[in-house]
C-alpha positions in Angstrom: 17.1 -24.2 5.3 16.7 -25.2 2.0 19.5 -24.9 -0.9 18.0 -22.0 -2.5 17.7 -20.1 0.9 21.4 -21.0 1.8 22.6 -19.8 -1.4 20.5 -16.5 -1.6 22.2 -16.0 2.0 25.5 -16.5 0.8 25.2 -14.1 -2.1 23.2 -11.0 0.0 26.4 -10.9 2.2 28.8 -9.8 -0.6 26.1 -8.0 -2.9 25.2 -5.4 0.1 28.5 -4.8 0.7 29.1 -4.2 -2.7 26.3 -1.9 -2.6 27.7 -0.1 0.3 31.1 0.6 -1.3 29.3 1.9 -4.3 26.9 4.3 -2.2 30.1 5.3 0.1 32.6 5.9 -2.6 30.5 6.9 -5.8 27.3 7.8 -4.4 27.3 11.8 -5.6 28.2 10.5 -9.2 25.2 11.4 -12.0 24.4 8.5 -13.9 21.1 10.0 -15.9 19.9 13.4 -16.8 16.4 13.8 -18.0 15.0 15.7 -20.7 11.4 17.4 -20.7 10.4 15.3 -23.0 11.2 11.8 -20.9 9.8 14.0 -17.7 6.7 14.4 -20.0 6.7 11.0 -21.9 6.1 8.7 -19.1 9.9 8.5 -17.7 10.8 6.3 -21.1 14.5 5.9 -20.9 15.5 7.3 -18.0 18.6 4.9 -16.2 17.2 5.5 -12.7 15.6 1.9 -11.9 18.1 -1.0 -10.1 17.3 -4.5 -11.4 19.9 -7.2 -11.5 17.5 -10.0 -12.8 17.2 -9.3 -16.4 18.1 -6.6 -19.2 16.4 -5.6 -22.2 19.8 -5.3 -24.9 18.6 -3.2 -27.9 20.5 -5.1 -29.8 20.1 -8.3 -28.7 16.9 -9.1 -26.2 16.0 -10.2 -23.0 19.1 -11.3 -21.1 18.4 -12.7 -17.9 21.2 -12.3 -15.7 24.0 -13.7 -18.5 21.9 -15.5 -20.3 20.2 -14.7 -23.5 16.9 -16.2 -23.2 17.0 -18.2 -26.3 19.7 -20.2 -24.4 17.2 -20.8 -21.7 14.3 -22.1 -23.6 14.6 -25.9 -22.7 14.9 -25.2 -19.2 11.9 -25.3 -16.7 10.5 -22.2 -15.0 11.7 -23.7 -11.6 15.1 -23.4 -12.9 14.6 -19.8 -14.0 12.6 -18.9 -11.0 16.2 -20.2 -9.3 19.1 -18.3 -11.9 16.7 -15.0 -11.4 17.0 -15.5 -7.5 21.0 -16.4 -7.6 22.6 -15.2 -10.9 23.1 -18.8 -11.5 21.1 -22.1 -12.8 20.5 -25.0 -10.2 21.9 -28.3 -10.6 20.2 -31.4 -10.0 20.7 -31.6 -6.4 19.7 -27.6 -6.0 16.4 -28.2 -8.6 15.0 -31.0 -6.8 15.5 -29.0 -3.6 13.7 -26.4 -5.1 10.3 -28.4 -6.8 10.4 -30.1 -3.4 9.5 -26.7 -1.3 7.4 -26.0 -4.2 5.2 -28.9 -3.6 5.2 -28.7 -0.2 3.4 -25.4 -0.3 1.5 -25.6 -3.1 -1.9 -26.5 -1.7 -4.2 -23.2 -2.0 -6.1 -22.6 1.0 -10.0 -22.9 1.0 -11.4 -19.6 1.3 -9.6 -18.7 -1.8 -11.4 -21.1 -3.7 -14.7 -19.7 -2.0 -13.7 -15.8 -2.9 -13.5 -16.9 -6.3 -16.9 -18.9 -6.3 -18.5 -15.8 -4.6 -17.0 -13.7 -8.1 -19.8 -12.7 -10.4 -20.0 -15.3 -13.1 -18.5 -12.4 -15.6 -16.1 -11.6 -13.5 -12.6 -10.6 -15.9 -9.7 -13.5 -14.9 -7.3 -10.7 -14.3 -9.8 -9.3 -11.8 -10.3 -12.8 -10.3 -6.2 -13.4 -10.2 -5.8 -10.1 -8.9 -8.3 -10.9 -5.5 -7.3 -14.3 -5.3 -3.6 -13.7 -4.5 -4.8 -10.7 -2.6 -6.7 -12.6 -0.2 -3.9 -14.6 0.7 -2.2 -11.8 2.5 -3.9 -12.9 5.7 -1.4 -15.7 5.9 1.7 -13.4 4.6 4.4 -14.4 6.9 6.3 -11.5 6.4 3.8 -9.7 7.2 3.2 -11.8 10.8 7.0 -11.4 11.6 7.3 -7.9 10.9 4.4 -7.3 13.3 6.6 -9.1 15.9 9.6 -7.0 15.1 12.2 -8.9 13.0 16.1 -7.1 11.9 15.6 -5.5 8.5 18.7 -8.1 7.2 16.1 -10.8 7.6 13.0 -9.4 6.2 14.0 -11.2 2.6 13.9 -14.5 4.4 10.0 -14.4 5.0 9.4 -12.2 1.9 11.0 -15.3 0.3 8.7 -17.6 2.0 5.7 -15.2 0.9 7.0 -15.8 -2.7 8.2 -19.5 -2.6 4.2 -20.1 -1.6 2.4 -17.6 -4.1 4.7 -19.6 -7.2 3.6 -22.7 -5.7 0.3 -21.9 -5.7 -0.1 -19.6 -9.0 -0.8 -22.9 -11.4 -4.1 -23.9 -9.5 -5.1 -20.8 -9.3 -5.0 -19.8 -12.7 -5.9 -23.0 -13.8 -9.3 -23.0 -11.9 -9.6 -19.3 -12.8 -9.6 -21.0 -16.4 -11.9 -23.6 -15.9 -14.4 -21.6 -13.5 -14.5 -18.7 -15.8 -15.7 -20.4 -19.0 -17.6 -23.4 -17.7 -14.7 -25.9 -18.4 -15.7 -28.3 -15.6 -15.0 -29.0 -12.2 -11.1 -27.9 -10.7 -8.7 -30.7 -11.8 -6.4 -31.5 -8.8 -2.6 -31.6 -8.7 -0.6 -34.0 -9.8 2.5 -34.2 -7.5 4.1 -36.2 -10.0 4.7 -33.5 -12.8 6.9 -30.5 -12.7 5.5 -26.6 -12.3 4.6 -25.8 -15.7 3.4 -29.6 -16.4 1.3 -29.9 -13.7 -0.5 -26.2 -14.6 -1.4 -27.4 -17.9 -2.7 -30.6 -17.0 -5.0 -28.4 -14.3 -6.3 -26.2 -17.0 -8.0 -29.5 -18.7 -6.7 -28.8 -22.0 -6.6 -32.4 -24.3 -3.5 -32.8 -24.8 -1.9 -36.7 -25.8 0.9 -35.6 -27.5 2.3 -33.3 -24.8 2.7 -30.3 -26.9 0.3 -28.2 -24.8 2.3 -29.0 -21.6 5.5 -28.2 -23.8 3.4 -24.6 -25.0 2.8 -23.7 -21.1 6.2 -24.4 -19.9 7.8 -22.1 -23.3 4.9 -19.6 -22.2 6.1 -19.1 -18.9 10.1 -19.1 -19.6 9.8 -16.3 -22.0 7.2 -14.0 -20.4 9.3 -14.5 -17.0 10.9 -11.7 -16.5 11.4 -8.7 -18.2 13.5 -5.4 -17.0 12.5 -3.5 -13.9 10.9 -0.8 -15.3 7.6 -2.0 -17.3 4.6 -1.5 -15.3 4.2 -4.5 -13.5 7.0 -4.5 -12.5 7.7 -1.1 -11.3 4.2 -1.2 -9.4 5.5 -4.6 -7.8 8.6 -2.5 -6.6 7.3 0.6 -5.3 4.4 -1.5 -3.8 7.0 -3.5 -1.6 9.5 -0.6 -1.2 6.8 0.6 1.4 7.1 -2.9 2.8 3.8 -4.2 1.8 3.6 -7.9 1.9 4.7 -10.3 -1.7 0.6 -10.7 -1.8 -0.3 -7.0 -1.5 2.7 -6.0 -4.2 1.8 -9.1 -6.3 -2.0 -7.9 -6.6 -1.2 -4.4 -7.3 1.5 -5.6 -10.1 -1.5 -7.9 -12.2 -3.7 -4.9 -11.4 -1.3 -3.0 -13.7 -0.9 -5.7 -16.3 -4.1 -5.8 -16.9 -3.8 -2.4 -18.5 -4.5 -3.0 -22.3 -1.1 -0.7 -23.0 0.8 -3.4 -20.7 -0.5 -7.2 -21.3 -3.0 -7.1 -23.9 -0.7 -7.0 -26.5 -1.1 -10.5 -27.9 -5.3 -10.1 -28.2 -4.7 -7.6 -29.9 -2.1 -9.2 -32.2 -4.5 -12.2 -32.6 -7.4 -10.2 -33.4 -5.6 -8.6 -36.5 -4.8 -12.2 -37.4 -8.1 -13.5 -37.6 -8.8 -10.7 -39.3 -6.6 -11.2 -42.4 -8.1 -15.3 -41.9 -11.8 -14.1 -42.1 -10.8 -11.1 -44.6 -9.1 -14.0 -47.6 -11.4 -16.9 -46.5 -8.3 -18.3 -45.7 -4.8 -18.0 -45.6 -4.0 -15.1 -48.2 -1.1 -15.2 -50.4 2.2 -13.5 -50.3 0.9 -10.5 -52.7 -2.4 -10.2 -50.8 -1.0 -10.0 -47.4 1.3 -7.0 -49.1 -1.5 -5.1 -50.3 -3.0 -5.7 -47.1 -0.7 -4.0 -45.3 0.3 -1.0 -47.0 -3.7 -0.5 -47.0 -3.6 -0.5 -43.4 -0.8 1.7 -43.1 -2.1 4.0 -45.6 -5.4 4.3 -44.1 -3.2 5.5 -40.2 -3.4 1.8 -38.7 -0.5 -0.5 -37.5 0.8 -3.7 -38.0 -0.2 -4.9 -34.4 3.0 -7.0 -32.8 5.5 -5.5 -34.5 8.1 -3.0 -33.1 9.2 -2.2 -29.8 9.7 0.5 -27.0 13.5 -1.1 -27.0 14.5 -3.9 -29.5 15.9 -2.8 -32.5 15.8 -6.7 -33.7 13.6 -9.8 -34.2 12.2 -10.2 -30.4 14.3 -13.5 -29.5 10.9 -14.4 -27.6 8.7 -14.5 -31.2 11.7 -16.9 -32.6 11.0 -19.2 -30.2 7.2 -19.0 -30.3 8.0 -19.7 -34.2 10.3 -22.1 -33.8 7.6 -24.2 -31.9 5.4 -23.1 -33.7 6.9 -24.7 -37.2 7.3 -27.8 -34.7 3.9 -28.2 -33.5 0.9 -26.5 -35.8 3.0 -26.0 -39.2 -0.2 -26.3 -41.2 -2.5 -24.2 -38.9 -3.7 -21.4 -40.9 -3.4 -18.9 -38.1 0.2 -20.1 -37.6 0.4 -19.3 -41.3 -0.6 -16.1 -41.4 1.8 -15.6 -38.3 4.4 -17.0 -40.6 3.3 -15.1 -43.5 3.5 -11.3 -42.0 6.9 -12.5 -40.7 8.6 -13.1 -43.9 6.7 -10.0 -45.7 6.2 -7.0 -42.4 9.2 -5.9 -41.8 10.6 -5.1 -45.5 7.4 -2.8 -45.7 7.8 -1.2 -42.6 11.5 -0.5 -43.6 9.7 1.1 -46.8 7.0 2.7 -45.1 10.1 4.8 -42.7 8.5 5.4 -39.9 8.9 2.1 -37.8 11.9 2.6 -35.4 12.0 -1.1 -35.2 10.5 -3.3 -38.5 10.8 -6.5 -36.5 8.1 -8.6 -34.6 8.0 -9.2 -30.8 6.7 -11.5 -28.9 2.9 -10.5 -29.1 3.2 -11.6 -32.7 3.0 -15.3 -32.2 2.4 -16.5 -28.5 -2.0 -15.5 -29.0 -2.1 -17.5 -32.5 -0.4 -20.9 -30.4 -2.9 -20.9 -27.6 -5.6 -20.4 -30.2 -4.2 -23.8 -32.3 -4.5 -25.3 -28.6 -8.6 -24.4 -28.0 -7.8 -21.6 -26.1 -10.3 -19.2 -27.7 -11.0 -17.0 -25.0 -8.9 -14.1 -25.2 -9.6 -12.4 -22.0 -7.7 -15.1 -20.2 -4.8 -15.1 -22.2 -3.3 -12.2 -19.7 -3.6 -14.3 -16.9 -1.2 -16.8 -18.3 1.2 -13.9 -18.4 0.7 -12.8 -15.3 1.4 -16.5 -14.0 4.4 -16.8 -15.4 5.6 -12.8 -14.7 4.9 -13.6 -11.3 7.7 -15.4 -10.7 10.0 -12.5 -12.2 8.4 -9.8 -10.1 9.1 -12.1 -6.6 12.5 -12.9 -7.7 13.1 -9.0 -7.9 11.0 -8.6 -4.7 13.2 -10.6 -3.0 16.5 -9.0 -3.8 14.8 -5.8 -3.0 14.3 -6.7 0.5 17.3 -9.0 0.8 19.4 -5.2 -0.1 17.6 -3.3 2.2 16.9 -0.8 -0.9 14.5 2.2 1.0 10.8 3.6 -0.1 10.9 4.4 -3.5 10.7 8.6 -3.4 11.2 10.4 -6.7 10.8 14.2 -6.4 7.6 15.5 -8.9 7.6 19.0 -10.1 4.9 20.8 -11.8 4.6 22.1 -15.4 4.9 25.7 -14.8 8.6 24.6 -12.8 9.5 23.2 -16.5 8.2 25.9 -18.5 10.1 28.1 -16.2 14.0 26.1 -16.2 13.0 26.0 -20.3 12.8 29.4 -20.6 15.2 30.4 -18.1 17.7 27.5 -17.5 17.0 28.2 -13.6 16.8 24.9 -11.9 16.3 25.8 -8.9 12.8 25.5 -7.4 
């Protein structure tokens, strides 16, 4: 048993029974009511979700567990993949543990790399993702021992070893998918010698002597890691697994739903407007043009693409850490500028303009213009990089799930004419 598995096993032990005292002593207590409008609005902000990896704070940003994620930008993914698992970070011992199980699992088995040469040669890379980590249910060993009948206390340990191979294997896979996709070349094998998000760069062939790429990847995946329980992806990846379907069946379904331009296109879409404003000034405008610009496109209905948010009623910590690198490695890129440029001049006009609940940037705003400086010009991948990296949050969560024994997820529907009838009645009963 490896250090990671000993300490998840150690910490299921006390969180169930936790859980049990809570269900036994408090479990009749309301902790959410719902208005018609949330019932009708896509559930937005209703507390019914359990997820103990991470927190969106209003006022503050993504937390995961304790940790604002600006604390947690020079850390590797491996280490985050490990503090989402445990509530806390690895030490040396406990990280080289963990990159050695990774490596030991990471080779991707052939008929994966045959499904994806079979793909139509316009295949989208979220559709190629999607079926490659589907494929791999066939060797699911949760899957194989709950055929043979295993106790439902141990059904996180496999689901763990479902997930511990699918982050392992995640880099290649989305490396190739880069590479196969838009005629980059030939797959570039792994290099045992470099850590998760080093070794995925170097796979993905990008020129890169300085290292900055490699640093760009590894930021990349820490930030889009993990991110509440209740966004798509990650509420598909629940309720997928809650009926005890396999990591690689709940994994698939959750990329299926982040490939929803509502979900993970936001950065395209972001960049796009960018490259706009570039192609609109010949260049990078000035301070007074991009202004103009932008009460233009307000006036005329639009938005300022990247800024506000569903929850943060700040600067997304993520975008000042994209910027921060940014400033670091491309200060003089003229997209970067322009990035740069709407940051310092956006959210004074959105204040003006009123209707913004939230004037700031998030993360969308910056992380597209970064792998653009890079050569990565082909937008339609940039999702799969998300999905890569949000992988690891979604297993994490996936494993607690199953290490808690939490049931099928079940909410009750109800039809309209049941709400138009408690509106006008204030009879609940159905």
């Amino acid at each position: 048993m490896g250090l990671l598995q000993k300490k998840l096993s150690e910490n299921l032990s006390v969180l169930r029974k936790e859980i049990n005292d809570l269900i036994e002593k408090h479990g009749d207590r309301v902790i959410s009511n719902v208005t018609v409008k949330q019932a009708l609005g896509g559930m937005r902000g209703v507390e019914s979700l359990i997820c103990d990896t991470s927190i969106v704070e209003p006022d503050k940003g993504l937390i995961i567990r304790d940790s604002p994620i600006l604390d947690l930008v020079d850390r590797l993914p491996e280490e985050l993949f490990y503090l989402l698992l445990t509530g806390d970070l690895p030490d040396k011992e406990a990280l080289l543990d963990l990159q050695r199980e990774l490596r030991s699992r990471e080779e991707v088995p052939s008929y994966v790399w045959s499904v994806l040469d079979a793909l139509s040669g316009d295949a989208h890379p979220m559709t190629m993702l999607s079926t490659a980590i589907l494929v791999m249910h066939r060797d699911s060993v949760f899957a194989m021992e709950y055929r043979k009948g295993i106790p439902k206390s141990d059904y996180w340990i496999y689901v763990l070893e479902d997930a511990l191979r699918l982050v392992a294997r995640i880099p290649a896979i989305a490396a190739y998918i880069y590479r196969k996709r838009f005629n980059r070349g030939e797959r570039i094998h792994s290099d045992p010698e470099k850590t998760w998000a080093d070794n995925f760069a170097f796979m993905m062939g990008i020129h890169d002597p300085q290292g900055t790429f490699a640093d760009l990847i590894r930021l990349y995946m820490v930030l889009h890691i993990d991110h509440e329980g209740g966004n798509v992806s990650a509420h598909t990846c629940h309720c997928v697994g809650s009926a005890l379907s396999d990591p690689f069946y709940s994994i698939s379904a959750a990329m299926n739903g982040l490939s929803g331009p509502l979900h993970g296109l936001a950065n395209q879409e972001c960049l796009r407007f960018v490259l706009s404003i570039l192609k609109k000034f010949g260049g990078v405008p000035t301070e007074s043009q991009i202004v103009d610009f932008a009460w233009e496109t307000l006036n005329s209905g639009k938005v300022i693409p990247g800024y506000g948010h569903a929850v943060l009623r700040v600067t997304d910590p993520r975008f000042i850490a994209f910027r921060n690198f940014g400033l670091r490695a491309c200060p003089n890129d003229d997209v970067f500028k322009i990035v740069n440029l709407l940051y310092k001049t956006i959210p004074d006009i959105l204040k003006e303009h009123g209707r913004a609940k939230n004037p700031w940037p998030n993360v969308d705003a910056g992380s597209g213009a970064l792998l653009y400086h890079y050569g990565i010009r082909e937008f339609e991948y940039y999702t799969v990089l998300f999905g890569a990296s949000r992988a690891m949050g979604l297993l994490a969560q996936l494993v607690l799930s199953r290490g808690l024994m939490e049931p099928i997820e079940r909410p009750k529907s109800v039809r309209t004419v049941w709400i138009k009838e408690i509106v006008a009645t204030g009879n609940k009963n159905s």
